[in-house]
N, C-alpha and C positions, 0 to 999 in steps of 0.2 A: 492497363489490365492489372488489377491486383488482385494476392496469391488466391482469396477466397473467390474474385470473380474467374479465373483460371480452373480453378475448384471444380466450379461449376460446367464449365465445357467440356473441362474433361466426366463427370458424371454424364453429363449428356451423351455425350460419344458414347459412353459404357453402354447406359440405357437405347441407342439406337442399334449397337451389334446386337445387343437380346432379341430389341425386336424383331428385327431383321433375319433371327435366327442364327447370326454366325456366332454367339454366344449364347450360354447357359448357366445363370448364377441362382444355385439354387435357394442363396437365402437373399436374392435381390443384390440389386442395384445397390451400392451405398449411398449413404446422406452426401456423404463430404468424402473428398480423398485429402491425403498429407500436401501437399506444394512445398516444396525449400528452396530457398538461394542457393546455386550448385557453389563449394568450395573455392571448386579453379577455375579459371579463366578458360572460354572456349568451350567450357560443359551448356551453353545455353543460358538464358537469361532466368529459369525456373529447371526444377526437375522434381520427377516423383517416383516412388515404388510399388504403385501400386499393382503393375501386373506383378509382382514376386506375390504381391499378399493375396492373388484372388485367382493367382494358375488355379493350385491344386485344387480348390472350390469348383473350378469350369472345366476339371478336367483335362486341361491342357498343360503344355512349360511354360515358363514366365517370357521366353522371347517370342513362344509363335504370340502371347494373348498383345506382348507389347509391339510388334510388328502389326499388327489388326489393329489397335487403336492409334498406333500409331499416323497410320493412313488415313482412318476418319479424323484426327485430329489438324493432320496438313490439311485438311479439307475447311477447318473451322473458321470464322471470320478472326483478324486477329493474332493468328497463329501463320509467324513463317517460316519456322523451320523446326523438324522431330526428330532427333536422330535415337537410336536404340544402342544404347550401351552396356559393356558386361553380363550378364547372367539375364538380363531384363529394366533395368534403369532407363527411362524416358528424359532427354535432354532437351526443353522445348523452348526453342527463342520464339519472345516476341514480338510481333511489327512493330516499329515507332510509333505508327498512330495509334497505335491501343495501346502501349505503356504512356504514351507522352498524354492521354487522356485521363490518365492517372492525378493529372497536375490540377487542372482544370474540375474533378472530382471533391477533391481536397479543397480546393478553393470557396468551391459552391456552398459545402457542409461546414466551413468554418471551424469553432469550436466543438463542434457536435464528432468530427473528425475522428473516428477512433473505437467511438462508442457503440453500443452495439448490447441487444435486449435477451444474449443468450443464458444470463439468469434471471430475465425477467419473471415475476412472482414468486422470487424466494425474500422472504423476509430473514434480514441477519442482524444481530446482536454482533455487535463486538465491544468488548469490555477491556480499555489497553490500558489504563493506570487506576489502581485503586492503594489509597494514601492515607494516611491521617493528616486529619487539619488541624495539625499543632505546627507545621514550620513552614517557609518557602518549599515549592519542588527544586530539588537539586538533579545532578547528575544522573543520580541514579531510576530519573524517573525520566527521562531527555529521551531515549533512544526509544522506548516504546512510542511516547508523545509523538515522534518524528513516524515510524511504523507501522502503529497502528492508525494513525490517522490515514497515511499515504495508502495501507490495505483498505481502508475503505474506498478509498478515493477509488482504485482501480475496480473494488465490489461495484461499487455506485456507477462505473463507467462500462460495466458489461450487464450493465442492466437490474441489476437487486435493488431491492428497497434496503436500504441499512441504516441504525443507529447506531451512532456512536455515544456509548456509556463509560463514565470514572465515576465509582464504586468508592464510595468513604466511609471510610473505618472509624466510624464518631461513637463506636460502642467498645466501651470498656476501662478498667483505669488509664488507658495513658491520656485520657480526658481532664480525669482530675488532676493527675501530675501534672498536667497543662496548664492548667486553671492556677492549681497554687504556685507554677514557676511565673506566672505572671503578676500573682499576689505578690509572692515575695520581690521581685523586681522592682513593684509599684511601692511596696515599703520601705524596699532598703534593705532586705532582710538575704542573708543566703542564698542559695539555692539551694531547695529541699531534695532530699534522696531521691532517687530513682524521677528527678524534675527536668529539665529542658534548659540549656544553656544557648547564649550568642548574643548577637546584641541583637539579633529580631525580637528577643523574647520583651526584651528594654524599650524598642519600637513597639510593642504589640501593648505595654503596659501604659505607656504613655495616649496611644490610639484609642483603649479601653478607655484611660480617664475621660479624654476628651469628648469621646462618646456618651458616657454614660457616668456626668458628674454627680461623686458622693458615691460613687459605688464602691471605693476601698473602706468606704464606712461602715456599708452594712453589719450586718450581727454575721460570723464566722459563717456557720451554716452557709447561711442567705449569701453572703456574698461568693462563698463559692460556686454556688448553682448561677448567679448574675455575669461572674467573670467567665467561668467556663462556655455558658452561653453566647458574651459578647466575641471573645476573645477567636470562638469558632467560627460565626458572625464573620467577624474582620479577616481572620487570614483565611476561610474558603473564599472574600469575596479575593484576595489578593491572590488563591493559586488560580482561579478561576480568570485576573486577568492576566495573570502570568501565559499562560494558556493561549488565551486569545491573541496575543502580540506575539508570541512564540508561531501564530497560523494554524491552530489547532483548538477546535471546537469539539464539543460534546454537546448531543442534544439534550444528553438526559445524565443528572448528578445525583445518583442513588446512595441514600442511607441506607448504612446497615442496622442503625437503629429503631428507623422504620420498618423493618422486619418485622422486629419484636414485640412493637409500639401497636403494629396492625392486626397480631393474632397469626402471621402467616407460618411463623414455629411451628407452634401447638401442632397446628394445621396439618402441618408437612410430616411430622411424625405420627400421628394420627394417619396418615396415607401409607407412611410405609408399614406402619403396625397393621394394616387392612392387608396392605399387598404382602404380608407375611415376610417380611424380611430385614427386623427387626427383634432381639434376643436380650433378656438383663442376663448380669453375671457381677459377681463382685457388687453390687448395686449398685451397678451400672447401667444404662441403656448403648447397646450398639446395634449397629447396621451390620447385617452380613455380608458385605462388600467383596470376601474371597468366593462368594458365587458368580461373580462374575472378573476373574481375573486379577483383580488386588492381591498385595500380598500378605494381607492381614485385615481383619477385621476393624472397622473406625467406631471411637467411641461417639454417641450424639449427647450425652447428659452423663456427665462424670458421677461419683459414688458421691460426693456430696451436692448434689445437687445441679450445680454449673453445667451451662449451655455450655458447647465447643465448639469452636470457629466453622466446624465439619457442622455442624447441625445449622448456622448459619448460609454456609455456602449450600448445603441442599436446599434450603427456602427460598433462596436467590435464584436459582436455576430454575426450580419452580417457577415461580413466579415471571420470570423470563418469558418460559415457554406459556404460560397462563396469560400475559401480555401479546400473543401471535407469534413471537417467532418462532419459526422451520429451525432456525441452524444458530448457536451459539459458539463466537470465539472466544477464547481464553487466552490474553498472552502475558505471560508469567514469567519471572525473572528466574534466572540461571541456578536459583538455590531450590526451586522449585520443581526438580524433576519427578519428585515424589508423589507430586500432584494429578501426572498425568492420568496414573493406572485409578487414583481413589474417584475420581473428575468421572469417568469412562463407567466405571461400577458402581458410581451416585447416579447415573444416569441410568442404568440398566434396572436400578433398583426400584424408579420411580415409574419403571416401564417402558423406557425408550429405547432405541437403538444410536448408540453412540458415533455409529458410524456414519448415521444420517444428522443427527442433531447436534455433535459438539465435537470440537476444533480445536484443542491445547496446543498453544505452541510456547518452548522454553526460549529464551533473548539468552547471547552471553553477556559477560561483561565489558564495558568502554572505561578504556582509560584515555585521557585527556596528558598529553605531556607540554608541562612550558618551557624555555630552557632546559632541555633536559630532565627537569624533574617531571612527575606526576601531579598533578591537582587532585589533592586530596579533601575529603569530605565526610564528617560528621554530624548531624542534624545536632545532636546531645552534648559533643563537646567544644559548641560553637564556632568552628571550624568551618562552616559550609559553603560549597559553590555553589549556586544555585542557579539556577534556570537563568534565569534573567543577567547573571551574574556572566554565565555563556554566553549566552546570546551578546550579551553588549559586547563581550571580549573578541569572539569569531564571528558575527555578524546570524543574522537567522539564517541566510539563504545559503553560506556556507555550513553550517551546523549542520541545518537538515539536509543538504543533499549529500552533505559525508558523510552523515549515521546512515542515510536511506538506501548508499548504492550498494551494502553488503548487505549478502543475508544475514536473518537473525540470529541465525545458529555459530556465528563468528565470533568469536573475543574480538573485539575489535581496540585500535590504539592510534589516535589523532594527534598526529603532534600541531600545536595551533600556527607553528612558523609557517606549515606545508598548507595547511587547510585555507588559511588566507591568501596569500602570495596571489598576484595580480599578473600571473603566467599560464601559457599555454599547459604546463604540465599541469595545473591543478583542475582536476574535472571540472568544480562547477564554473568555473570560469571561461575554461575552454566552451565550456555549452551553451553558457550567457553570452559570450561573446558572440558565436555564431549565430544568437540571435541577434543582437545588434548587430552585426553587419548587414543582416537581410534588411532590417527595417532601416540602416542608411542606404543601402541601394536601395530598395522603396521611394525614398526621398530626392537621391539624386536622378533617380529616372522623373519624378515629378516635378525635377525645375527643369527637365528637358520636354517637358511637356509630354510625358509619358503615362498612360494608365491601363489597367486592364482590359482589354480590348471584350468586347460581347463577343465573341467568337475568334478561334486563332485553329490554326494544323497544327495537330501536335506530331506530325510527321514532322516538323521542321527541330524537335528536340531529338534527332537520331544521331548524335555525335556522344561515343564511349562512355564519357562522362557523364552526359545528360539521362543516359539508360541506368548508371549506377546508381545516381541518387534519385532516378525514380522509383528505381527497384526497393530503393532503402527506405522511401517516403510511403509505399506502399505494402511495406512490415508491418507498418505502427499497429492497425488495427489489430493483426497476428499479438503482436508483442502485448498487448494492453491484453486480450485474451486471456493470456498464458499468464503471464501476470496477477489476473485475479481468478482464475482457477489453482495457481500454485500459490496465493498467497506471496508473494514473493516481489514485492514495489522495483525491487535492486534490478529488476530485470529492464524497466524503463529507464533507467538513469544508465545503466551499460548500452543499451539502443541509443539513446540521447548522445552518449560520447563515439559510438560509430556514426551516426550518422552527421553528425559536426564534421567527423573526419573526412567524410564521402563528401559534404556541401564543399570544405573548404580546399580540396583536389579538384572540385568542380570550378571553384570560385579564379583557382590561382589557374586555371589551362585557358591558355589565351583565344582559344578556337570556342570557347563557351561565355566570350564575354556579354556579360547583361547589354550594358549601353553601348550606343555607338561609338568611333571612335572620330576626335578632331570634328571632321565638317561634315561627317557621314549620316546622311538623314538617317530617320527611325524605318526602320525594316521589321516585318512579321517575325524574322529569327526573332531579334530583340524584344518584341512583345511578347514573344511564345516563353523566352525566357522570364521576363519579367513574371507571368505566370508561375513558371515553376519557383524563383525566389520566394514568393507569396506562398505557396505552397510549403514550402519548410519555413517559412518562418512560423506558418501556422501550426507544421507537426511540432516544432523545438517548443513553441507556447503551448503546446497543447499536452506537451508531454510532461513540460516542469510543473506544472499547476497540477497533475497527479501526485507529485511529489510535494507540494505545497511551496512553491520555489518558483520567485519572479520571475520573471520575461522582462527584463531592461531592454528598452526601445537603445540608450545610447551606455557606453561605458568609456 
C-alpha cells in the first residue's frame, strides 16, 4: 500500500461517516489527505492529521472525529492496526500483504514507476542557459545545464508537456569582436580591443580555414560578415555537442537575432503602446514597469535610437506565450536578482498574470577546488574551464549528480578529490552502487535458476526490514511529486541516498537474505524477495535518469 493508495481509504472512510450521517463536512469530503512516514519507530507504518485539520469544520475535537475514523479505518482491507495519538494524530500500520504488494506494483510499471499526469496539459517553457556563441560553455554555465534539465525531467515525469529552450545571444557587437578575434588569429595579427582570447579562438581560426577556404582573403567588409558567420556556424555546432555528451538536450536553440530579423520588436511595442503602458521622456521610449511592482521604470529604445536587451527579453516572452505555452521558467544566474521584479512587471504589462505564467528562479554560484585551490575561469583571458574540460576531469555522472543534489539557491563548493572517490561516503556513488548490487543479486539468483515468479504472497515480506524499504520504495512517487511542483530535482537525489541506506540495512540483515543458503532449495520467501530487489533497483534507475545520471548494472 502506498502513501497515495492509503490516501485513498482513508478519504473513503471520510466519505462513508458523512453518509452514514456520523459526520458533517460542510465543504465536502477532501480529494486527498497528507499520508507521512511517522519519525519514530513504533508510531505505525504511515500517519496523518487530518482530523486536527477537519474538527473544527465538523463541529467536533480532533480526537472524538480521529476516534470515528479511526474505527472505520480498522475495518478497511489492508489496514491492521490505528491507534489515536496526542491531540488527534492517526498511527496506522499496515498489513504485510498490502505493503509487500507494493513490490510487485513497481515491478509491473517498470520505468513508467513514479510518474504520474497531475500536471498533465500544462504546457511549460523552461529556458536554462542562454550564451553567446563566441566560446566553449564553461563552469559558469554547468550547474543550470545540470538543473534545469533535471527540473524538466521531474515537470515531464508528473505529467506536463515541456521544452527545453538555450536562448543565444548572437545579437550585438560581441559578434563582431568574435569575428575579428578570429581574423586576427587567422593572420597572425594581435588580438583586437575589447576581442576574445585562448587557444579556442586559434582552434576556431584554423576550423574557419578549413571550412571555408580563401575566406581570410576576402575584401575586409566581406570577410568579416563570412567569418562571423562560419565561426558562429562552428562553435554553436560545438556547444551544442558539448551539451549533448554532457546528457543534456534542448529541443529548441532560440535566436535573439531572430527576434529582430522577424518583426516581432516592432510588434511587441506597438502592443504595449495599445495597452497604454508605454511613455517617451528624455527621447526615450520606456515601459511603466513601477505599475506593477518594479522598482523603476525600464527603458525599451534608448534616446539614441538603440533597442535594449529589455525590449528584447519582452519579445521573447511574447512570443513564448504566442508559441502555446501556459507557464514560463526563467533560471538566471546569481547577478541576476534584479531581474526577478522587471520579468514579473514585463509580464503584467503585456496583460498576464505573473503568478500563473512565469517562474524566475536566481542559481548561486559553484566553485570547483583542485588541490586546494579554485579552478578559475575566463572566456576573454583565455583561461577557461570548460564544460567538457569538467566533465573529462570529474566524470558526467559525478558532475551532475553533485550540482543536482543542492538546491539552487546554494553557493555551492566541489572539491573534485571528494566528488570522485570510489567510497561509500561520496553520494553518487554510494547510489550507483546500490544499484549494482541489486542488478548482481538479479544475476546471482539467475544462475540459481531463480526468476520472477507470475504470482508470490507478499505477506511473506513481513520482517522489520522488508516493511522499511517498502515504505521507502513507496515514497518515490510522493518525492518525484513534490519535486516537480517545488522545482526542486535535489529532493530526488536526497530520496535516492535514503533509500540506498534502507536497501543496504535491508541487504546486510541476515533474516532478509535474497538467495538461499549452501544446499537450501529456492523457497516463496526467496522469490518474494527477489521481487522486492527488482523493485528498487527499478526506483534507484528510475530515479537517477531524472537527474540525467546512469544506472551502472556492474562497478
Amino acid at each position: 500500500m502506498t502513501p497515495a493508495q492509503l490516501s485513498t481509504t482513508i478519504v473513503a472512510a471520510l466519505s462513508s461517516l458523512v453518509e452514514d450521517g456520523a459526520l458533517t463536512l460542510p465543504d465536502g469530503v477532501p480529494a486527498e489527505v497528507t499520508v507521512e512516514r511517522p519519525r519514530q519507530k513504533g508510531h505505525g507504518d504511515y500517519a496523518t492529521n487530518v482530523a486536527l485539520q477537519l474538527a473544527k469544520k465538523a463541529g467536533t475535537n480532533p480526537r472524538a472525529l480521529g476516534e470515528q475514523l479511526a474505527e472505520r479505518l480498522r475495518a478497511a482491507e489492508g489496514i491492521a492496526a490505528v491507534e489515536l495519538a496526542g491531540p488527534g494524530f492517526l498511527n496506522i500500520t499496515v498489513e504485510a500483504g498490502a505493503q509487500g504488494k507494493v513490490a510487485a506494483e513497481i515491478v509491473a510499471a517498470g520505468a513508467s514507476y513514479g510518474r504520474a499526469e497531475t500536471l498533465a496539459g500544462q504546457k511549460i517553457n523552461i529556458e536554462f542557459i542562454s550564451a553567446n556563441p563566441t566560446g566553449p560553455l564553461h563552469l559558469g554555465h554547468t550547474r543550470w545545464a545540470v538543473l534545469g534539465d533535471a527540473i524538466a525531467r521531474v515537470l515531464a515525469a508528473a505529467g506536463a508537456e515541456v521544452t527545453r529552450e538555450f536562448y543565444i545571444n548572437d545579437r550585438g557587437v560581441q559578434m563582431n569582436h568574435f569575428a575579428d578575434s578570429i581574423i586576427a588569429a587567422a593572420l597572425g595579427q594581435p588580438k583586437p580591443e575589447d576581442g576574445y582570447a585562448g587557444g579556442y579562438v586559434d582552434d576556431l581560426a584554423k576550423a574557419v580555414a578549413t571550412a571555408s577556404p580563401g575566406i581570410f582573403e576576402l575584401p575586409a567588409d566581406e570577410r568579416r560578415a563570412a567569418v562571423r558567420a562560419k565561426g558562429y556556424e562552428i562553435q554553436l555546432a560545438e556547444q551544442q555537442a558539448q551539451l549533448e555528451g554532457f546528457n543534456t538536450h534542448f529541443d529548441v536553440w532560440f535566436s535573439e537575432l531572430s527576434l529582430h530579423e522577424s518583426g516581432s520588436v516592432p510588434e511587441t511595442l506597438q502592443r504595449l503602446k495599445d495597452l497604454g503602458h508605454v511613455f517617451e521622456q528624455d527621447g526615450a521610449l520606456w515601459m511603466r514597469t513601477t505599475d506593477f511592482g518594479d522598482d523603476k521604470d525600464r527603458v525599451l529604445i534608448k534616446s539614441d535610437g538603440e533597442l535594449t536587451y529589455f525590449a528584447s527579453d519582452t519579445a521573447y516572452y511574447l512570443d513564448k506565450r504566442e508559441r502555446g505555452f501556459g507557464h514560463c521558467i526563467y533560471l538566471l544566474g546569481a547577478d541576476h536578482h534584479g531581474y526577478v521584479g522587471r520579468l514579473r512587471a514585463m509580464a503584467a504589462c503585456v496583460g498576464d498574470d505573473p503568478d500563473q505564467t512565469l517562474d524566475v528562479m536566481i542559481g548561486q554560484l559553484v566553485k570547483i577546488m583542485q588541490g586546494g585551490e579554485e579552478l578559475k575561469l575566463s572566456k576573454r583571458k583565455g583561461t577557461i574551464v570548460t564544460l567538457d574540460e569538467l566533465a573529462d576531469e570529474i566524470g558526467v555522472d559525478a558532475l551532475r549528480y553533485s550540482l543536482a543534489r543542492y538546491p539552487a539557491d546554494s553557493p555551492l563548493v566541489l572539491d573534485v578529490a571528494e566528488i570522485t572517490k570510489q567510497t561509500n561516503d561520496n553520494p553518487v556513488h554510494y547510489v550507483q552502487y546500490a544499484h549494482a548490487r541489486t542488478c548482481r543479486m538479479v544475476e546471482n539468483a539467475a544462475q540459481l535458476g531463480m526468476s520472477l515468479p507470475d504470482d508470490f504472497d507478499p505477506a511473506l515480506l513481513g520482517h522489520e526490514r522488508d516493511g522499511e524499504l517498502l515504505r521507502a520504495l513507496a515514497d518515490y512517487p510522493r518525492v518525484v511529486a513534490s519535486a516537480a511542483e517545488l522545482r526542486e530535482p535535489h529532493r530526488v537525489a536526497r530520496y535516492l541516498e535514503d533509500t540506498a541506506s534502507v536497501f543496504n540495512k535491508w541487504y546486510d540483515t541476515k533474516e532478509c537474505r535474497m538467495l538461499p543458503q549452501g544446499d537450501e532449495p529456492v523457497q516463496p520467501v526467496n522469490e518474494a524477495r527477489l521481487v522486492l530487489t527488482v523493485a528498487t533497483r527499478t526506483v534507484i534507475a528510475n530515479g537517477l535518469d531524472l537527474l540525467g545520471v546512469s544506472a551502472p548494472e556492474r562497478m
